[in-house]
N, C-alpha and C positions, 0 to 999 in steps of 0.2 A: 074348718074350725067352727065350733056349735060357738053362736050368741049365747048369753047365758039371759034368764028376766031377771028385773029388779030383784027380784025377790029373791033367787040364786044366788046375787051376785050377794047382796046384803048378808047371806048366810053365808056365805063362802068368808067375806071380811073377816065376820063375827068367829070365824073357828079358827082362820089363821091367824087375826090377832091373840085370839085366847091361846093356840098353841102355842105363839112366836112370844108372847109376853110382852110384847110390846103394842101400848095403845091404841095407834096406827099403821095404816101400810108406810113403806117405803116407797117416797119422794125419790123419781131418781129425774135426769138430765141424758137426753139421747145428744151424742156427738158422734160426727162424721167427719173424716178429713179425704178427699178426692181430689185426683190429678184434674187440670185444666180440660176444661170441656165435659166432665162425667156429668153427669146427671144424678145428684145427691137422694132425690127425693123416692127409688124405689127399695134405698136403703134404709133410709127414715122409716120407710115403712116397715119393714123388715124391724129394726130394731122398736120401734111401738107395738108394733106385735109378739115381740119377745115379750116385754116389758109387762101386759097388759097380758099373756099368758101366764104371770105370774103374780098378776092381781098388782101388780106395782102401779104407784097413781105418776104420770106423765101430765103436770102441769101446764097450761097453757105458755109458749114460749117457750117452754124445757127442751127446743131442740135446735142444735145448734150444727153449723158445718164451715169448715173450712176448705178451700180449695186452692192448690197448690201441691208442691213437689210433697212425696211422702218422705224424705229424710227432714225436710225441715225442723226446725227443734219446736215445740208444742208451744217453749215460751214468748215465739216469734208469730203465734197463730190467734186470733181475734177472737176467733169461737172459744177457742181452748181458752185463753182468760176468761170469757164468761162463765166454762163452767166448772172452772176452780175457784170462780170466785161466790157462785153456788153452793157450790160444797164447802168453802169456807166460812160461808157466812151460814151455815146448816140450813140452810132454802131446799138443801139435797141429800140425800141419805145415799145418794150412788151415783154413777155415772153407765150408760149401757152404751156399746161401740163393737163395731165389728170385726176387732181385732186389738192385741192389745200392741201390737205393730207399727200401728195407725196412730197412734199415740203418742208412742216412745218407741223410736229406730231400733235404738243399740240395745246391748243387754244392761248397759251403766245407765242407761236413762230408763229401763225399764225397774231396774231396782229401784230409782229414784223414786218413780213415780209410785211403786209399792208403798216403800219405805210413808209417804207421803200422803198417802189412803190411811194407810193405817194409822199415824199422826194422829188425822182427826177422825179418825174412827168413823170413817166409809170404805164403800169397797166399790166394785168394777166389775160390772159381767159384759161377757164378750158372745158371739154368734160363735167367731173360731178361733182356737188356739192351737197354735203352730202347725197351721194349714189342716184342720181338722174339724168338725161341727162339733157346739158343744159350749157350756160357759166355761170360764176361764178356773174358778173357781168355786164350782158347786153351787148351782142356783140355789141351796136351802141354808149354804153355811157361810154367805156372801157376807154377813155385815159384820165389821170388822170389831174387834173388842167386846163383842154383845156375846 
């Protein structure tokens, strides 16, 4: 992956705001939820790297992880209130994770969680979906009501 200079990056903003119509990038929140003992941090990376490959701005403290069983329900998870409550307080324009799995188990909690994004008008990109590389939902047509 090419660095980009200042001066790239600043022209790079300036054309995807101007395409996107929107006056800023997208603010998103990196989460991670990992079994006992994993080591969260080469996934952080991974997902900053997404993030950041698509000019998205990751906030100092925007990343969050929980660690425990993956069926657990997201509204039993620490991190995961933080960053619903991101997103609901519009601190966050998305959330980036590496699965939307990881999130929400079932296929009912995964409607939910849709249903939920879309509420407030964000959205959710993923590294993989249903065991596959790739966002979940089109890295250019992510942001939900816009």
């Amino acid at each position: 992956m090419t660095r980009r200079t200042v001066q790239q990056a600043s022209r790079r903003r300036t054309i995807v705001n101007a395409a996107s119509g929107f006056p800023e990038r997208n603010r998103v929140v990196l989460y991670v939820n990992v079994p006992d003992g994993a080591d969260p941090y080469p996934i952080l990376k991974q997902l900053r790297e997404h993030a950041e490959a698509r000019d998205w701005i990751v906030p100092e403290g925007y990343e969050f992880c929980d660690i425990g069983p993956e069926g657990r329900s997201r509204c039993d998870r620490i991190g995961w209130f933080e960053v619903a409550r991101l997103l609901r307080e519009s601190k966050a324009d998305g959330v980036v994770a590496p699965a939307e799995t990881l999130i929400a188990a079932s296929p009912g909690e995964r409607d939910q969680l849709r249903l939920w994004l879309s509420s407030l008008q964000k959205f959710a990109a993923y590294l993989q979906r249903d065991g596959h590389d790739g966002d979940a939902m089109g890295a250019e047509n992510e942001r939900a009501g816009a």
